[in-house]
Kinemage of the C-alpha trace (Angstrom):
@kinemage 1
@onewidth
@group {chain A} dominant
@subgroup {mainchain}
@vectorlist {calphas} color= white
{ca unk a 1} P 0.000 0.000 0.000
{ca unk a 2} L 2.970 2.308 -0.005
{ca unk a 3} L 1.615 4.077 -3.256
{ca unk a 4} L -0.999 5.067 -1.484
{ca unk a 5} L 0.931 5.505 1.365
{ca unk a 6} L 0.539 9.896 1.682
{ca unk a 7} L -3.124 9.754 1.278
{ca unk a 8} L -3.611 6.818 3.935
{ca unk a 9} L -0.966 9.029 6.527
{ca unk a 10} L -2.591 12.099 5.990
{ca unk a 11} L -5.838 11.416 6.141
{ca unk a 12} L -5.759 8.833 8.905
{ca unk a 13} L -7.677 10.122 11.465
{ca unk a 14} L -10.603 11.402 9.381
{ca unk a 15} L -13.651 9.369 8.147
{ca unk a 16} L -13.984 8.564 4.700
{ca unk a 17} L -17.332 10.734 4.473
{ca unk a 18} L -15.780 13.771 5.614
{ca unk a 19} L -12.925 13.439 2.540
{ca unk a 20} L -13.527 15.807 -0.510
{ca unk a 21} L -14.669 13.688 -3.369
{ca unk a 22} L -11.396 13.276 -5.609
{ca unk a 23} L -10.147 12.184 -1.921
{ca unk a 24} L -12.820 9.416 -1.434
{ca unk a 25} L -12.382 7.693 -5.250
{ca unk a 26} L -8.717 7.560 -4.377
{ca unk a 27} L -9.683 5.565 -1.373
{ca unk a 28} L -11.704 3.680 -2.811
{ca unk a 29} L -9.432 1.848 -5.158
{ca unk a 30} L -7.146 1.897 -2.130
{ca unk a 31} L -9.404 -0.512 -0.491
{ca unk a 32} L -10.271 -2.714 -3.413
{ca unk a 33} L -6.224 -2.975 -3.757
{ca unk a 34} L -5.908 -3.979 -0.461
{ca unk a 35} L -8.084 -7.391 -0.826
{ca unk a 36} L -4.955 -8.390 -3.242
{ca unk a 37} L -7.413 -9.402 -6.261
{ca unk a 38} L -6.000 -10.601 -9.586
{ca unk a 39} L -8.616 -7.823 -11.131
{ca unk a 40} L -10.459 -4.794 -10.525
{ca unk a 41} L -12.873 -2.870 -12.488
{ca unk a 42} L -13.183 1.444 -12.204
{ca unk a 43} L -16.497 2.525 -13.443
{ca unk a 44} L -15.431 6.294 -14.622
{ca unk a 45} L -12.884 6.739 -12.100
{ca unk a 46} L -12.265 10.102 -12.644
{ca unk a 47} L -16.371 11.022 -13.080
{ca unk a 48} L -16.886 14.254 -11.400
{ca unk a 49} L -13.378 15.208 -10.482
{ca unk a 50} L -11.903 18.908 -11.387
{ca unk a 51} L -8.595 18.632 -13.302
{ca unk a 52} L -6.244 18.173 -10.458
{ca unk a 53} L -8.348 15.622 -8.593
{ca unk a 54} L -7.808 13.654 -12.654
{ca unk a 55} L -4.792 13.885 -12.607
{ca unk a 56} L -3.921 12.592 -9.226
{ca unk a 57} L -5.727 9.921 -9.614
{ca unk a 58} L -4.620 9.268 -13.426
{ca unk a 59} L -0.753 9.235 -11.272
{ca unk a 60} L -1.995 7.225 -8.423
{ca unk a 61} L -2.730 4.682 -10.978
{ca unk a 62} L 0.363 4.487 -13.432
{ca unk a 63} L 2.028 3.579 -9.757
{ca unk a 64} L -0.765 0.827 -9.348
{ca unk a 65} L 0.104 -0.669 -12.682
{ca unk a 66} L 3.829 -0.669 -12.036
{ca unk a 67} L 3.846 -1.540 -8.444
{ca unk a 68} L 1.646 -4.235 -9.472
{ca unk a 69} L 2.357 -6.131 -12.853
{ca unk a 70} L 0.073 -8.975 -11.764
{ca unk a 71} L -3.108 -7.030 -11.147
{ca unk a 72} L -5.632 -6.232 -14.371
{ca unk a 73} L -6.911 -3.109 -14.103
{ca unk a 74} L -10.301 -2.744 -16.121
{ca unk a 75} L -11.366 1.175 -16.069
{ca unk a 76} L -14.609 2.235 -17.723
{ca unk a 77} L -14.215 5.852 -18.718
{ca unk a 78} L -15.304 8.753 -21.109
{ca unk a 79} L -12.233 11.120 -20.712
{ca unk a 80} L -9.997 10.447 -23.280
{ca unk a 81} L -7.479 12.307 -22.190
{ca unk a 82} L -7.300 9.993 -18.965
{ca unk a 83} L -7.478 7.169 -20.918
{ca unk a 84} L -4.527 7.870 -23.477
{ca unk a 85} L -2.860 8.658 -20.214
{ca unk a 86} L -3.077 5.693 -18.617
{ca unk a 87} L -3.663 2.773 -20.564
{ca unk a 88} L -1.917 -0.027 -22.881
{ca unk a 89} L -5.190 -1.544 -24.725
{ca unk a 90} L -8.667 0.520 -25.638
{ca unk a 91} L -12.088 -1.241 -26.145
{ca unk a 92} L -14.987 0.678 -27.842
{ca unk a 93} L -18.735 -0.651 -27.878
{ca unk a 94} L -21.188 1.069 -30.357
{ca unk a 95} L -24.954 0.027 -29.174
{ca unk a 96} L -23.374 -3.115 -27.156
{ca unk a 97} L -20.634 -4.002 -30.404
{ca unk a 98} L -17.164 -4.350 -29.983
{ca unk a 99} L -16.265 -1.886 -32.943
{ca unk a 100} L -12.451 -1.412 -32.089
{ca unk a 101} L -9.724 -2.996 -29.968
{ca unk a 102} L -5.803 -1.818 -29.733
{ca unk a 103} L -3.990 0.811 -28.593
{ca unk a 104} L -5.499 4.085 -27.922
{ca unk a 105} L -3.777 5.531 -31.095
{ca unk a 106} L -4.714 2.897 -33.189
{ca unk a 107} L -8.454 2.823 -32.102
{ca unk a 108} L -8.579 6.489 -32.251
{ca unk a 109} L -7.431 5.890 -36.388
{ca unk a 110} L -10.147 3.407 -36.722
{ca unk a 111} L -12.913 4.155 -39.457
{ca unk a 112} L -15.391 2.868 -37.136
{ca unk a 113} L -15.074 4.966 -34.282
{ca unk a 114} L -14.670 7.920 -36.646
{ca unk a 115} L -18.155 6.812 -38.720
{ca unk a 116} L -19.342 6.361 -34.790
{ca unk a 117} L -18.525 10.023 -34.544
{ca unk a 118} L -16.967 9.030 -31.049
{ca unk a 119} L -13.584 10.383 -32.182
{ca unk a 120} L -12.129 12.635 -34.558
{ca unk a 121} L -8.474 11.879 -36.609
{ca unk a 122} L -6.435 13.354 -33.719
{ca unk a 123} L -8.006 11.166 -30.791
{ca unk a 124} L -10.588 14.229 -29.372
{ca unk a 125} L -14.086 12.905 -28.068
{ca unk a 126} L -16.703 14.317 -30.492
{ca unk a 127} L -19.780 13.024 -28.770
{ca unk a 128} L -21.080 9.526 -26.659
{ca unk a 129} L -24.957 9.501 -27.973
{ca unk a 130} L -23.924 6.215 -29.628
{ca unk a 131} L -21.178 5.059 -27.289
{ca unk a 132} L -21.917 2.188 -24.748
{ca unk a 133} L -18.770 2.789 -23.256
{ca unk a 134} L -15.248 2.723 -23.647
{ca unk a 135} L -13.402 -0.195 -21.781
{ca unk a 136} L -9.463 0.631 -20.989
{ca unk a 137} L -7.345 -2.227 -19.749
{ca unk a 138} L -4.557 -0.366 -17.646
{ca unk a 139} L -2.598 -3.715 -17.142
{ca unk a 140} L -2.957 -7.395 -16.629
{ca unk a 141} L -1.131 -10.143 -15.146
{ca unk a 142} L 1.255 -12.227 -17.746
């Protein structure tokens, strides 16, 4: 737990309830890393956050995946930026399809997503009225 070892110190003797949001989704995943599972899965992680609270948590992350190789993170997000960020492998579903798998560069390319509308040449989000969601694997065990 030592990469989550300044938010546990520091906030040690205050309830979870009383921790500003970004705070709380931190300790969240803290928790659900401390069980030792073989896989998690972060259902828009970074939902709600301002910038800095995103960013932290993008961070807090890219030490979860190389602190721990053998642990598949699944995140579940709709802010590309954080995803291209953070992860090795993008899914997109259009109406419950699988219309793209790869990296986030190569899935951003793909003429599906870009007939989707979900993303433009360059990567940016254009709109999510047709997007299921957007599954990220961060890492996974060997």
């Amino acid at each position: 737990m030592r990469i989550f070892e300044d938010l546990l110190i520091s906030k040690a003797d205050k309830f979870a309830k009383d921790l500003p949001y970004s705070v709380r989704r931190r300790l969240e995943i803290c928790r659900a890393i401390a069980s030792e599972p073989r896989v998690i899965l972060l259902d828009e992680p970074s939902a709600g956050m301002d910038s800095m609270g995103t960013i932290k948590l993008m961070n807090d992350l890219l030490k979860v995946k190389k602190a721990l190789p053998q642990l598949t993170v699944i995140v579940v997000e709709h802010d590309m930026a954080f995803v291209k960020g953070l992860v090795d492998k993008v899914m997109v579903l259009n109406y419950g399809k699988n219309i793209a798998f790869g990296t986030f560069n190569e899935v951003a390319l793909n003429q599906q997503v870009i007939d989707a509308h979900i993303l433009d040449r360059r990567g940016k989000m254009l709109k999510l009225q047709h997007v299921d969601t957007f599954y990220a694997k961060i890492a996974s065990a060997s």
